[in-house]
C-alpha positions, -999 to 999 in steps of 0.1 A, spaced: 38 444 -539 22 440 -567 14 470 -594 -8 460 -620 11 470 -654 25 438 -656 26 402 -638 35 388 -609 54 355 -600 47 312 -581 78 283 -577 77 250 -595 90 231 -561 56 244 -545 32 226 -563 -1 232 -560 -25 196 -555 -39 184 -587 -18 211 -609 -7 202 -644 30 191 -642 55 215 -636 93 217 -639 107 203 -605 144 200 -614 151 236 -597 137 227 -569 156 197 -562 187 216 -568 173 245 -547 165 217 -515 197 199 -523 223 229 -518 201 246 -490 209 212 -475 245 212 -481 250 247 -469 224 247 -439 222 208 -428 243 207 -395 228 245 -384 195 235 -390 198 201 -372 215 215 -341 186 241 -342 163 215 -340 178 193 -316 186 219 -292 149 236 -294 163 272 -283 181 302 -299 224 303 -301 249 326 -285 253 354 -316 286 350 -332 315 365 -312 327 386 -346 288 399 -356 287 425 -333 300 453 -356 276 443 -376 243 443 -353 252 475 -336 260 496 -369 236 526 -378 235 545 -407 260 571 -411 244 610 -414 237 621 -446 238 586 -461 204 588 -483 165 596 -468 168 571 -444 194 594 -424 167 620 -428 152 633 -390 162 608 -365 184 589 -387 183 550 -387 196 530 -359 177 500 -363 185 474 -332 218 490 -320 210 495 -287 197 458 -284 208 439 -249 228 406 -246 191 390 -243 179 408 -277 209 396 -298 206 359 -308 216 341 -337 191 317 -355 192 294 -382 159 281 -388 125 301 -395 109 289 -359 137 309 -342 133 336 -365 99 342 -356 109 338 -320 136 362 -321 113 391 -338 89 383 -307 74 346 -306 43 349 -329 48 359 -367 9 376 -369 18 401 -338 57 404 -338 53 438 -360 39 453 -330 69 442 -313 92 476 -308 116 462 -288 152 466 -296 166 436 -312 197 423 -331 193 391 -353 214 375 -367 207 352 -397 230 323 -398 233 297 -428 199 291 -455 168 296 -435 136 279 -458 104 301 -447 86 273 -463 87 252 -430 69 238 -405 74 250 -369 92 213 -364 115 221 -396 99 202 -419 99 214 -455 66 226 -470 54 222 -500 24 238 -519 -5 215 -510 5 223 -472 -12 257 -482 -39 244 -503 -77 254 -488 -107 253 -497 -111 225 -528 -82 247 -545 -69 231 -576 -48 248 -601 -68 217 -629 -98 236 -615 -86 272 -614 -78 271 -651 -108 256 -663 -130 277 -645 -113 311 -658 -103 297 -693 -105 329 -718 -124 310 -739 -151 304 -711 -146 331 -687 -138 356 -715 -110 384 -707 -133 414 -696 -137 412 -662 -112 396 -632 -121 355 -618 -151 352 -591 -163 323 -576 -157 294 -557 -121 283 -575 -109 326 -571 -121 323 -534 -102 291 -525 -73 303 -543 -71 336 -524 -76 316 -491 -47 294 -501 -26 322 -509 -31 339 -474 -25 309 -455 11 306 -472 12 343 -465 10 338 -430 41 314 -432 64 332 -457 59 368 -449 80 375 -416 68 403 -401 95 428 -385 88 453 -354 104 484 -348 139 489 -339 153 459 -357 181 451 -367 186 417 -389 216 408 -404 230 383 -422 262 359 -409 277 327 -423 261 331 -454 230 342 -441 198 334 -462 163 338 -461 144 314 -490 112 309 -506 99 341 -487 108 373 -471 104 404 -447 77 429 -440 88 461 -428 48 478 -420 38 505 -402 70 506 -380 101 528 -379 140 523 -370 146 492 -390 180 483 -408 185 445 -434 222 439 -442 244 414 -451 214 385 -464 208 373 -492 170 372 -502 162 341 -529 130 329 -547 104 346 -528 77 325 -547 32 324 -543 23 294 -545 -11 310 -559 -7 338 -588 -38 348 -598 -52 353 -632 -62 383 -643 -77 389 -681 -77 426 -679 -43 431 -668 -21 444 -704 -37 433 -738 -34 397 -730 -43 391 -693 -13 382 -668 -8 360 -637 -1 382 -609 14 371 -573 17 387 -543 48 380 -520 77 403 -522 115 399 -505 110 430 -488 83 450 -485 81 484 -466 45 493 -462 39 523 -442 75 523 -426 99 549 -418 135 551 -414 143 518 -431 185 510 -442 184 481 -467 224 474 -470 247 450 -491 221 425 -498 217 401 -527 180 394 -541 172 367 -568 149 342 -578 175 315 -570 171 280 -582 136 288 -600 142 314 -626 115 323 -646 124 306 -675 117 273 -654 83 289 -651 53 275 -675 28 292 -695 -10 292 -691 -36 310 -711 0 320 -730 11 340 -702 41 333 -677 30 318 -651 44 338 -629 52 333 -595 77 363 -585 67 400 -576 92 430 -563 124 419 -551 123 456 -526 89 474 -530 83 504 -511 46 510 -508 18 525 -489 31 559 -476 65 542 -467 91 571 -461 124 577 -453 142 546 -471 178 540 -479 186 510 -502 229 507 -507 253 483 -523 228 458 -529 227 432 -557 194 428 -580 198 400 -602 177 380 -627 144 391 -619 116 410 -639 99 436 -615 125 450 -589 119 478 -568 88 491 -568 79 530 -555 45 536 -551 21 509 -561 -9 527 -572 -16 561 -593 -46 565 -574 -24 563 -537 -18 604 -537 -37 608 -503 -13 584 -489 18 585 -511 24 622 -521 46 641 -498 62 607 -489 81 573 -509 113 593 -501 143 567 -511 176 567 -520 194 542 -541 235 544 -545 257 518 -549 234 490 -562 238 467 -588 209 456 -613 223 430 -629 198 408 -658 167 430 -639 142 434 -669 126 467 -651 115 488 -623 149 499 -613 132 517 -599 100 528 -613 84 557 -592 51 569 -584 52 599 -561 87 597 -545 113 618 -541 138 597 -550 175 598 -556 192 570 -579 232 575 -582 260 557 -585 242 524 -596 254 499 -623 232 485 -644 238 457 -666 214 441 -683 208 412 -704 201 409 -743 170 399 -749 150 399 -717 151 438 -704 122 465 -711 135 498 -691 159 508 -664 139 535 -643 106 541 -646 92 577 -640 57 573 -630 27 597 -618 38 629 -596 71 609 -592 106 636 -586 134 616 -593 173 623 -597 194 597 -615 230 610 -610 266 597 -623 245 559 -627 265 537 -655 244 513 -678 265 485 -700 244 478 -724 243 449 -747 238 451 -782 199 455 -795 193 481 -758 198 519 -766 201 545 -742 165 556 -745 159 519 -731 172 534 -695 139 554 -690 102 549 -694 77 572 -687 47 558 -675 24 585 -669 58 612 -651 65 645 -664 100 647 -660 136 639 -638 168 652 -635 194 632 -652 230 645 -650 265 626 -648 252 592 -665 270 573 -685 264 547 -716 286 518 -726 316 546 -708 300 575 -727 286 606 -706 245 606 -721 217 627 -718 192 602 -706 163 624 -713 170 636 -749 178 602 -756 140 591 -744 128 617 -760 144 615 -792 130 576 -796 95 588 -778 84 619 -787 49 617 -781 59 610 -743 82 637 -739 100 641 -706 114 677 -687 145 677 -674 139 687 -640 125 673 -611 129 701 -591 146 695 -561 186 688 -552 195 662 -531 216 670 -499 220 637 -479 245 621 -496 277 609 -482 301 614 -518 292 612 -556 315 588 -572 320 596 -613 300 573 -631 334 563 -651 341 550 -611 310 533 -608 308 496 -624 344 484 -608 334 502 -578 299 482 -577 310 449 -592 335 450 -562 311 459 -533 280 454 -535 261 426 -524 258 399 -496 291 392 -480 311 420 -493 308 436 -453 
């Protein structure tokens, strides 16, 4: 869900028709293991034209709710997700066209679907498919005369100039294209959900969309290279324009009660380094790995993995969102691991959030801020441990962008117990920060010590640690 500080993200393998050349060696390895790893499931899929039994050992799995007091998401009526599912609501798939069919048979209306469900996600599912199977590639989304040749030409700096954002025949077909993949990658989820992941269960080249629903739970999958096809140039974005795309691994828009458990999110096999430059910018073809947006509430994200990506998690996707966001955006992160994440880890706008017990552990070179404490935002970063490389200082684990304070107690630095806020303030002090946020967090199931924390983390958290 994109945020417009910084850009967004596209994938190499997804070409767009008549587009400058672009590295294509990821994406050969990316189609060569998914084929390895999901070959036989996705032929027998195909062949047999219907969903599978579940897996006799998944069931503790699908039925599990979220325990009381375990983060926001356990606030009111708790999260449950699909647990009460029947024997004809808990199916096993392995490609995307059973995917669909198991949320409710049509990807546009299947968020309207409330129905209790269990799914369970079996092997490397490509959400770049056709409903036969078939791989997609970016010209399958490609509308409207669409060219990226054309797209930079038109809004070349040098021609367009960099005060105002593209219009025009090339911006319309490239927002047309973008939809149209949209409407393929983006699987919508209905209420009372449960999807889990089984057999190395992996969604690619896409993701979920948790909106307007409540009661949903996402364990156990590993989320990987959720690319646009179509970033979009934008000249006013930063001091030297930026591409932005759209599609995140998981978005909750407008959702409640929403458990996002021991998953693993990356870019995969098309890291942005593979990524080229245009106008000097990274083309960029990757937004939020987990964005929570749009008056979303009640969210608990545990022992999942964040790795190698620029823009995380994402709270709050607007300053100017109060008379939807404030008194909402409440989220709890414990147990997670951002590991080579360059920022938003999280960065807040208007939550009340609570961030303990997390490792993080960036890389030298490539990271601009841990957790970012954004307009009206109330956040608690508790007993957290950053391992810092050398050239990242402590006052590197906070950013204030636009915030007035958080409470930060219990963290540690390279194993030693830090004030996070005096150490931001010290290296900022024309952006001071308080030292409260004003509230204390009650629904949390134990505090670990943040000396606990990275062998703890490194241990659990992630896909395939259940």
């Amino acid at each position: 869900m994109t945020s417009r500080s910084r850009p967004l993200a596209q994938e190499p393998a997804m070409r767009p028709s008549a587009a400058p050349a672009v590295p294509t060696a990821p994406i050969a390895r990316a189609r060569t293991a998914a084929a390895r790893v999901a070959g036989p499931l996705f032929a027998s899929a195909v062949l047999c034209g219907s969903l599978a039994a579940p897996a006799a050992d998944a069931g503790d799995l699908g039925h599990a709710v979220l325990a009381a007091k375990d983060g926001w998401a356990s606030a009111t009526t708790g999260t449950t997700g699909g647990s009460k599912a029947d024997a004809a609501h808990t199916v096993t798939v392995s490609t995307r066209a059973q995917l669909v069919a198991a949320l409710g048979g049509k990807n546009s209306g299947n968020g309207a679907n409330a129905t209790p469900k269990i799914v369970q996600v079996s092997g490397v599912i490509d959400l770049n498919t056709d409903d036969a199977g078939r791989h997609l590639d970016c010209s399958a989304y490609t509308t409207g005369g669409y060219a990226l040749g054309a797209y930079l030409a038109a809004y070349d700096p040098k021609a367009w100039g960099t005060s105002k954002v593209p219009s025009g025949a090339q911006e319309d077909a490239r927002a047309a294209s973008q939809k149209k993949q949209a409407d393929r990658v983006q699987i919508n989820v209905g209420a009372n959900t449960t999807i889990v992941g089984v057999d190395g269960g992996t969604l690619r080249g896409g993701g979920l969309v948790v909106k307007n629903v409540d009661n949903v739970i996402v364990r156990n999958l590993s989320f990987e290279n959720a690319a646009d096809c179509f970033p979009q140039w934008d000249p006013t974005d930063g001091s030297d324009g930026n591409w932005n795309s759209m599609y995140d691994a998981v978005t909750v828009y407008g959702a409640t009660h929403v458990w996002v458990d021991h998953d693993t999110f990356s870019d995969g096999a098309v890291p942005d380094s593979s990524l080229p430059k245009y106008f000097g910018r990274l083309y960029q073809v990757h937004d939020g790995l987990l964005d929570v947006v749009k008056g979303a509430d009640y969210v608990t994200a545990s022992w999942n993995v964040f790795r190698d990506h620029d823009k995380t998690d994402l709270i709050g996707n607007s300053d100017g969102a109060s008379a939807t966001d404030a008194g909402h955006l409440r989220v709890t992160f414990h147990h997670n691991l951002w590991q080579n994440a360059v920022e938003r880890a999280p960065r807040v706008r208007f939550g009340q959030v609570d961030v303990y017990d997390n490792l993080y552990a960036p890389r030298a070179g490539s990271f601009d801020y841990g957790i970012g404490v954004g307009k009206s935002s109330r956040i608690i970063a508790e007993n957290n441990a950053f391992t810092l490389p050398s050239g990242i200082t402590a006052a590197d684990a906070l950013r204030n962008w636009g915030g007035t304070g958080l409470t930060a107690r219990g963290n540690t630095v390279n194993g030693a117990v830090t004030d996070l806020v005096a150490a931001w303030n010290t290296a900022n002090p024309g952006k001071p920060l308080t030292s409260s946020s004003g509230w204390t967090p009650t629904l949390r199931t134990a505090l670990d010590p943040a000396a606990a924390v990275p062998a703890k983390v490194t241990a659990g958290a992630g896909a395939g640690r259940l």
